[in-house]
FIVOFI-452676 format. One record per residue (C-alpha): residue number from 1; residue in three letters; chain; x, y, z. Coordinates in steps of 0.02 Angstrom, whole numbers, plus 32768, in hexadecimal, padded with zeros to 4 digits. Last residue first. Layout:
REM residues N
k: NUM r: ALA c: A u: X v: Y w: Z
...
//
This chain:
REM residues 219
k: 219 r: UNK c: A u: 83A3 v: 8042 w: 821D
k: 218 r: UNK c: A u: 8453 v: 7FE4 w: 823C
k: 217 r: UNK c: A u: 8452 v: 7FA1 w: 8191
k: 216 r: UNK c: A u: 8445 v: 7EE8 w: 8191
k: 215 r: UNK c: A u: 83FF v: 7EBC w: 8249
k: 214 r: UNK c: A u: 838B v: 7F65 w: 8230
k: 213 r: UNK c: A u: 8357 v: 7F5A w: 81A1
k: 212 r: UNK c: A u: 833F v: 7E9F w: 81B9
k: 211 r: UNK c: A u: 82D2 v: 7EB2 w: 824D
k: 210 r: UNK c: A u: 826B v: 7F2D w: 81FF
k: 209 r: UNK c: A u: 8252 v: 7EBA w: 8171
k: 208 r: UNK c: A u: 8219 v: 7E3A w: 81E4
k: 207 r: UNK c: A u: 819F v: 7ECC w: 823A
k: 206 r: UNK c: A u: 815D v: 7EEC w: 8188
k: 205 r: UNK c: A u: 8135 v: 7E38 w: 815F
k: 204 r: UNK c: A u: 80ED v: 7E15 w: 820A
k: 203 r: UNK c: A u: 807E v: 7EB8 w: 8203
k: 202 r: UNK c: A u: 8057 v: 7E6C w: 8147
k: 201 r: UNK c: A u: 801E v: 7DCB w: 8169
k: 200 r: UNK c: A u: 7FAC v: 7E02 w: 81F7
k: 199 r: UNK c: A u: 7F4D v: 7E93 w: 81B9
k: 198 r: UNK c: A u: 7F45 v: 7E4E w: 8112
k: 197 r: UNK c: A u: 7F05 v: 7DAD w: 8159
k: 196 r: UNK c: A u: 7E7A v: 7E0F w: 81D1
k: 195 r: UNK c: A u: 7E4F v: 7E74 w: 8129
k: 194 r: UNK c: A u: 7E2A v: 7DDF w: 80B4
k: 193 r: UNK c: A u: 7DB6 v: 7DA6 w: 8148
k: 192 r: UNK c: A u: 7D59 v: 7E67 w: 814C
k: 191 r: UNK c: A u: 7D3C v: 7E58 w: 80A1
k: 190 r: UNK c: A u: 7CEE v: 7D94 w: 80A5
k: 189 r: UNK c: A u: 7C7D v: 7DD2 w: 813E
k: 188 r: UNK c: A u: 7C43 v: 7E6D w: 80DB
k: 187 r: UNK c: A u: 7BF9 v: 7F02 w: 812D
k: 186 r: UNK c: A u: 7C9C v: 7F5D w: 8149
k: 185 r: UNK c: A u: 7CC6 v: 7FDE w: 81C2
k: 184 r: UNK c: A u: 7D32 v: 7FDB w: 825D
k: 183 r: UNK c: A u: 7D9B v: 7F2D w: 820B
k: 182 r: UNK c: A u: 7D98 v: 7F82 w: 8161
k: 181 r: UNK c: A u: 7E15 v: 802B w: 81A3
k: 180 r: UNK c: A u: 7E76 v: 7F99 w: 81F9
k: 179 r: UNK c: A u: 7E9E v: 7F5A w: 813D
k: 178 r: UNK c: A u: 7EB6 v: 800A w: 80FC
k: 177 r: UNK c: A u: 7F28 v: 803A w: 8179
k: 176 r: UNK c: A u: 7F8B v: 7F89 w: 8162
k: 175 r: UNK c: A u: 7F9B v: 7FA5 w: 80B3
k: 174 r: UNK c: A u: 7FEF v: 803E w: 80C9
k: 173 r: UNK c: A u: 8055 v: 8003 w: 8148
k: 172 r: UNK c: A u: 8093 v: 7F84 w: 80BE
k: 171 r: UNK c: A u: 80BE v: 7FF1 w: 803B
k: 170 r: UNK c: A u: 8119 v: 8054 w: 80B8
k: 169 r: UNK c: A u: 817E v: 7FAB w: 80F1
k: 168 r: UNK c: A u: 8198 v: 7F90 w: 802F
k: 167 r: UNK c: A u: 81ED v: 8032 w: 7FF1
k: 166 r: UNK c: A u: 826D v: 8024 w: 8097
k: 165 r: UNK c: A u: 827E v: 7F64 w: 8074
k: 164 r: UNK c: A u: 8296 v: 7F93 w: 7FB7
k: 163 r: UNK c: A u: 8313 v: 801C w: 7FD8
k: 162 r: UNK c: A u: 8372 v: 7FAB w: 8056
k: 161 r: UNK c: A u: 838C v: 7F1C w: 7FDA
k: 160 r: UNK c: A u: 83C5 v: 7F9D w: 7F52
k: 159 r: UNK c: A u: 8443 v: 7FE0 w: 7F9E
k: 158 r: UNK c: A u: 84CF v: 7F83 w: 7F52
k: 157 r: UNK c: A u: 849D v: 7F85 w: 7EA7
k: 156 r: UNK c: A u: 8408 v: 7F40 w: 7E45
k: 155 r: UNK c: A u: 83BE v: 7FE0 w: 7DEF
k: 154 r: UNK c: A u: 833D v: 803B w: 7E31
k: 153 r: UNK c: A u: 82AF v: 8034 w: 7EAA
k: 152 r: UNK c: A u: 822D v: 8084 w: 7E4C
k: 151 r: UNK c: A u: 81B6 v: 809A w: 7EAA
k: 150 r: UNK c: A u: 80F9 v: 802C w: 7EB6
k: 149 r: UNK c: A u: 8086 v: 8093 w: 7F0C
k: 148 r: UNK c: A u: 7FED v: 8050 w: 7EAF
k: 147 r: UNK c: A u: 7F7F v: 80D5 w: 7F12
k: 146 r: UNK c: A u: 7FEE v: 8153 w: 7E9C
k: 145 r: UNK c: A u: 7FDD v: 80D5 w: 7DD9
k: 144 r: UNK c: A u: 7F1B v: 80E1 w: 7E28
k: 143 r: UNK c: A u: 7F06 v: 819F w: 7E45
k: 142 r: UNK c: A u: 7F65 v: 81C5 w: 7D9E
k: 141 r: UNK c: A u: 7EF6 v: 8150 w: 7D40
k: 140 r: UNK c: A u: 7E64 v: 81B4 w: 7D82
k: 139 r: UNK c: A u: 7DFE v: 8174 w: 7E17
k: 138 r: UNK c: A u: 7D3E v: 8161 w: 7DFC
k: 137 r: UNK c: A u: 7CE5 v: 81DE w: 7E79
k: 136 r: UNK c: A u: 7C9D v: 819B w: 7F25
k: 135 r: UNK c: A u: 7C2E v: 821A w: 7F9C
k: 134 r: UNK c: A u: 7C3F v: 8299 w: 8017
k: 133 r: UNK c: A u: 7C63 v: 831F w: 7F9F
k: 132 r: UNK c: A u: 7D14 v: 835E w: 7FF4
k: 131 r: UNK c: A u: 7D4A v: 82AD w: 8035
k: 130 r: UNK c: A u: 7D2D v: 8257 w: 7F96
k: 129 r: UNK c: A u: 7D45 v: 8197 w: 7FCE
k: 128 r: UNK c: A u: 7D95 v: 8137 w: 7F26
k: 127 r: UNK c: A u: 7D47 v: 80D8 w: 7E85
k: 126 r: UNK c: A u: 7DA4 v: 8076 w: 7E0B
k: 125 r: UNK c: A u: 7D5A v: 8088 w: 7D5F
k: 124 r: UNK c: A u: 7CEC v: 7FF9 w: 7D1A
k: 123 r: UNK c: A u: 7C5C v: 805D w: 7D71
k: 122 r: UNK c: A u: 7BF5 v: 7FF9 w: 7DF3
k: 121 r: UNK c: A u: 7B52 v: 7F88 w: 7DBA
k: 120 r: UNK c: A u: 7B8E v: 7EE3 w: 7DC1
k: 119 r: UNK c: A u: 7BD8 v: 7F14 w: 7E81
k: 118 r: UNK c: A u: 7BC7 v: 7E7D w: 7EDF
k: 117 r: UNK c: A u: 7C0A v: 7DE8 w: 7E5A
k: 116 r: UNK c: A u: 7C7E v: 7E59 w: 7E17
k: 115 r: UNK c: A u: 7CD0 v: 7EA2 w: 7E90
k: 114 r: UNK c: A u: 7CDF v: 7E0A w: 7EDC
k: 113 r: UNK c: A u: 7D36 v: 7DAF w: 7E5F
k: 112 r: UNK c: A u: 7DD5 v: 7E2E w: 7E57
k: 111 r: UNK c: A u: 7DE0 v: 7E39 w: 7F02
k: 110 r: UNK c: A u: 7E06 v: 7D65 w: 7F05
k: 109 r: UNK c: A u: 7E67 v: 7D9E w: 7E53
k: 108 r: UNK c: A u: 7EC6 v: 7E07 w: 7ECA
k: 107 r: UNK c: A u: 7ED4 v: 7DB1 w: 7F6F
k: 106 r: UNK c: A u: 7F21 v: 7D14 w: 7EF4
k: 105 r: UNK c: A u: 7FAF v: 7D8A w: 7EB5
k: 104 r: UNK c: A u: 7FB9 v: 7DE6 w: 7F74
k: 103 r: UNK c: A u: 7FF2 v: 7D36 w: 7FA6
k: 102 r: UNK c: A u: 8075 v: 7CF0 w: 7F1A
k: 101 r: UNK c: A u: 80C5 v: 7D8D w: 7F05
k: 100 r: UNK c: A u: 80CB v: 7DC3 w: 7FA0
k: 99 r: UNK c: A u: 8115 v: 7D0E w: 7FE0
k: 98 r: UNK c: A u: 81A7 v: 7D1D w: 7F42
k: 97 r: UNK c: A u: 81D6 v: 7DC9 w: 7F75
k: 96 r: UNK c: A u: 81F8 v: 7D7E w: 8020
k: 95 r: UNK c: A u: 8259 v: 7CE5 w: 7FF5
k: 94 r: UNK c: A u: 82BC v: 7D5C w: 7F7F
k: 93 r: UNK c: A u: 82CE v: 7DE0 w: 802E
k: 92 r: UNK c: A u: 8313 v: 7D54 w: 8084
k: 91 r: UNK c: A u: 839B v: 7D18 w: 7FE9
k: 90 r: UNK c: A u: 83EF v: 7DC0 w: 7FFA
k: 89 r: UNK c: A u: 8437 v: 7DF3 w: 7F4D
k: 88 r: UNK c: A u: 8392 v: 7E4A w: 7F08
k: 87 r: UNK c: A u: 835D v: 7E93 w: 7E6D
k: 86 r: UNK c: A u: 82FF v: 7E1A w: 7DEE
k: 85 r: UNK c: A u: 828A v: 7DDF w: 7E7F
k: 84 r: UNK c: A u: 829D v: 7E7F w: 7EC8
k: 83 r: UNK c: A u: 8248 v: 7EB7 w: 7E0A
k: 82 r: UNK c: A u: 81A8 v: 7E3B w: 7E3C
k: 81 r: UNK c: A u: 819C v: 7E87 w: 7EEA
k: 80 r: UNK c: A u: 8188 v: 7F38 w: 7EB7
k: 79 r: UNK c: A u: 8112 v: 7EF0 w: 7E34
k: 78 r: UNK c: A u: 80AB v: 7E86 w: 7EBB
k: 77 r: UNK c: A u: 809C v: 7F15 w: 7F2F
k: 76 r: UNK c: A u: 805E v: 7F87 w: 7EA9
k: 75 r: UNK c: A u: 7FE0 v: 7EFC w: 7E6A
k: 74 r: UNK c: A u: 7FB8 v: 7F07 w: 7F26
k: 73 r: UNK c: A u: 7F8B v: 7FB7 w: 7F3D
k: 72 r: UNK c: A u: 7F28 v: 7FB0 w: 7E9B
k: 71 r: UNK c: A u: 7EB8 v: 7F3C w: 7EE5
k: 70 r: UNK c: A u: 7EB6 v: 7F78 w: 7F8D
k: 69 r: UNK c: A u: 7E64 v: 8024 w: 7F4A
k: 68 r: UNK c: A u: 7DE4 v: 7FF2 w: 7EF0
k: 67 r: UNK c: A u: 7DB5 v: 7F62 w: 7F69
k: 66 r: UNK c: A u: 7DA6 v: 7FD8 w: 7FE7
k: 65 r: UNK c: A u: 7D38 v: 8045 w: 7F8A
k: 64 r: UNK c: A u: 7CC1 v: 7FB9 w: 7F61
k: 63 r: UNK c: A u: 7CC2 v: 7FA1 w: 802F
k: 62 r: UNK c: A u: 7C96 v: 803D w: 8040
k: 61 r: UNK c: A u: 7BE9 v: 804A w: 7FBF
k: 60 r: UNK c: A u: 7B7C v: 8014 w: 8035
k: 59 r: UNK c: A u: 7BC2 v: 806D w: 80C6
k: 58 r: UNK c: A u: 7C2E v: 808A w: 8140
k: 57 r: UNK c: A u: 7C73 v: 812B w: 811F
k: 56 r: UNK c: A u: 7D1D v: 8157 w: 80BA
k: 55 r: UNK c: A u: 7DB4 v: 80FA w: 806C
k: 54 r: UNK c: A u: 7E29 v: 8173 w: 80C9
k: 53 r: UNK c: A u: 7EDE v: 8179 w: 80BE
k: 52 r: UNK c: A u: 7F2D v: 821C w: 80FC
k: 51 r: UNK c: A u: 7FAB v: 81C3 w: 817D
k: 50 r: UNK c: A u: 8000 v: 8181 w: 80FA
k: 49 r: UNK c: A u: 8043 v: 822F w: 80CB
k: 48 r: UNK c: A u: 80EE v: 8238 w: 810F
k: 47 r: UNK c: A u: 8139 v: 81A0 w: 80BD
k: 46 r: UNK c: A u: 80E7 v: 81B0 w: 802C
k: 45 r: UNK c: A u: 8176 v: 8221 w: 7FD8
k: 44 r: UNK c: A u: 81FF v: 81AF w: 7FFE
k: 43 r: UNK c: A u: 8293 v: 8202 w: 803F
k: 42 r: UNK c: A u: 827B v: 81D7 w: 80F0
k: 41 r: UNK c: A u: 826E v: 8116 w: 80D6
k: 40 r: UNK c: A u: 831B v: 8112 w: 8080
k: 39 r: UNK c: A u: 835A v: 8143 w: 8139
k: 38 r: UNK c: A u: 836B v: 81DC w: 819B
k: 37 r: UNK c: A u: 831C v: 81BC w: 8249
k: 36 r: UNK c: A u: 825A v: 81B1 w: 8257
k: 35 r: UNK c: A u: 821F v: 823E w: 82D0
k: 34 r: UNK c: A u: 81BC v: 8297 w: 8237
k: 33 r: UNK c: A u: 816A v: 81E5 w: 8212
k: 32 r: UNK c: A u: 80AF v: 8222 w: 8252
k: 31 r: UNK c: A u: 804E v: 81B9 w: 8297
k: 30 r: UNK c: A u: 7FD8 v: 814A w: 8236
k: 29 r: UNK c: A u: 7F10 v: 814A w: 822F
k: 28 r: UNK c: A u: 7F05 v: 8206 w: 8211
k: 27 r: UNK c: A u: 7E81 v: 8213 w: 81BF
k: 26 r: UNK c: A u: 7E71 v: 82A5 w: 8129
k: 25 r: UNK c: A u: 7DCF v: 82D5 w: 8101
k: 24 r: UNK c: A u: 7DCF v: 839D w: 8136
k: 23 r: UNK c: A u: 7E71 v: 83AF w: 80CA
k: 22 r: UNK c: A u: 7DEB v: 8359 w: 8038
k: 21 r: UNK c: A u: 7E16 v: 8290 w: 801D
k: 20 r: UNK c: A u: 7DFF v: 8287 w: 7F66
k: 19 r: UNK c: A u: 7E63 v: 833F w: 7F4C
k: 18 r: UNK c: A u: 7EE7 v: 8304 w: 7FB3
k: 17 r: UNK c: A u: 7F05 v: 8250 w: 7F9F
k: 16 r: UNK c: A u: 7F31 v: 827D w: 7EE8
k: 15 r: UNK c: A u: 7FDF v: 82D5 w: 7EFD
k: 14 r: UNK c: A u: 8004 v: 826A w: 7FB2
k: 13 r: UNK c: A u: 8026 v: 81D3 w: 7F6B
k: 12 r: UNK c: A u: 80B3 v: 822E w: 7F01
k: 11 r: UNK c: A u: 80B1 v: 81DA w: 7E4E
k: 10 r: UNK c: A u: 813D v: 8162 w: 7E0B
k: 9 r: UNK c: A u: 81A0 v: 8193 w: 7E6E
k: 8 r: UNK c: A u: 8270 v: 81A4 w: 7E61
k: 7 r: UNK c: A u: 82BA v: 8140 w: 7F0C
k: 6 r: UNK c: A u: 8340 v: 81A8 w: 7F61
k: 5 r: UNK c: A u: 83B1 v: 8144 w: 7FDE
k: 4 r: UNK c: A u: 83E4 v: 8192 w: 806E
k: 3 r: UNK c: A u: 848B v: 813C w: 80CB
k: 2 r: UNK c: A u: 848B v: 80A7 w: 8122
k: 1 r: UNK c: A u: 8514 v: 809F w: 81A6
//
């Protein structure tokens, strides 16, 4: 039986989410996890607060937003990804490390590149959806290392494989909140494209790694 496995944040999603979102902001786009049984996944301080994403109205400025907040997302995908690389003894979850690598590297730059070709004008700084004003405000490096999500896994030792899955499935929903977020409300064929393949590659990635939780660890 897999026991609980403590990962050490980097920041707590929730911390900054908070005061961007406003209480009155918050969405609830995912369920709550308090009926999840005891796993790695229950220890992880993001697990109970993906449900307060929000990347605000439809808009002119929400798709800059989006790409804001994907970007960083995915550079924290690819470095949790980049250390399993290093990490792992399963050969699956290698094969896997190596595909988010390889696509969320290319959806970056591709994020990257838009940005700047339709927003000359926006602030170097990363913006984000200020629930509590009603407009965007440039994220601090705090907010960005936290919409990052990227946790320390630890050291390469028997339970490592399930902490990343755990560490990775969240990562994932999170994307895939976002990415259905964009389907109701962007303006931007090429945005809401990008968001269809999120949507798609990463529900199969994260039901795959549910499978092997479970087939591996009983969970």
């Amino acid at each position: 039986m897999l026991k609980r496995f403590v990962l050490r944040p980097l920041v707590p999603f929730a911390l900054w989410m908070l005061p961007v979102l406003g209480l009155g902001g918050c969405a609830n786009l995912l369920p709550s996890r308090t009926s999840t049984p005891p796993t790695a996944l229950a220890t992880l301080p993001s697990a109970a607060h993906i449900h307060t994403m929000d990347l605000g109205p439809a808009g002119r400025e929400y798709d800059l937003r989006f790409l804001d907040a994907m970007v960083p997302h995915h550079e924290g995908a690819v470095v949790m990804a980049e250390d399993a690389l290093q990490k792992t003894q399963r050969a699956e979850v290698r094969q896997l490390a190596q595909a988010i690598v390889r696509a969320q590297a290319e959806e970056i730059a591709q994020m990257k590149r838009w940005r700047a070709a339709w927003y000359p004008q926006a602030p170097a700084n990363l913006v984000a959806w200020h629930g509590a004003t009603g407009h965007s405000m440039p994220m601090s490096d705090e907010q960005i290392q936290a919409m990052r999500m990227d946790e320390d896994l630890g050291p390469a030792d028997a339970t490592y494989d399930p902490r990343f899955l755990d560490g990775m499935i969240l990562h994932h929903e999170a994307a895939v909140v976002m990415a259905k977020d964009v389907l109701q409300k962007s303006q931007r064929p090429e945005v809401r494209q990008l968001a269809q393949a999120i949507l798609a590659s990463q529900t199969a990635e994260v039901n795959q790694m549910k499978a092997w939780r479970q087939q591996w660890y009983g969970q």
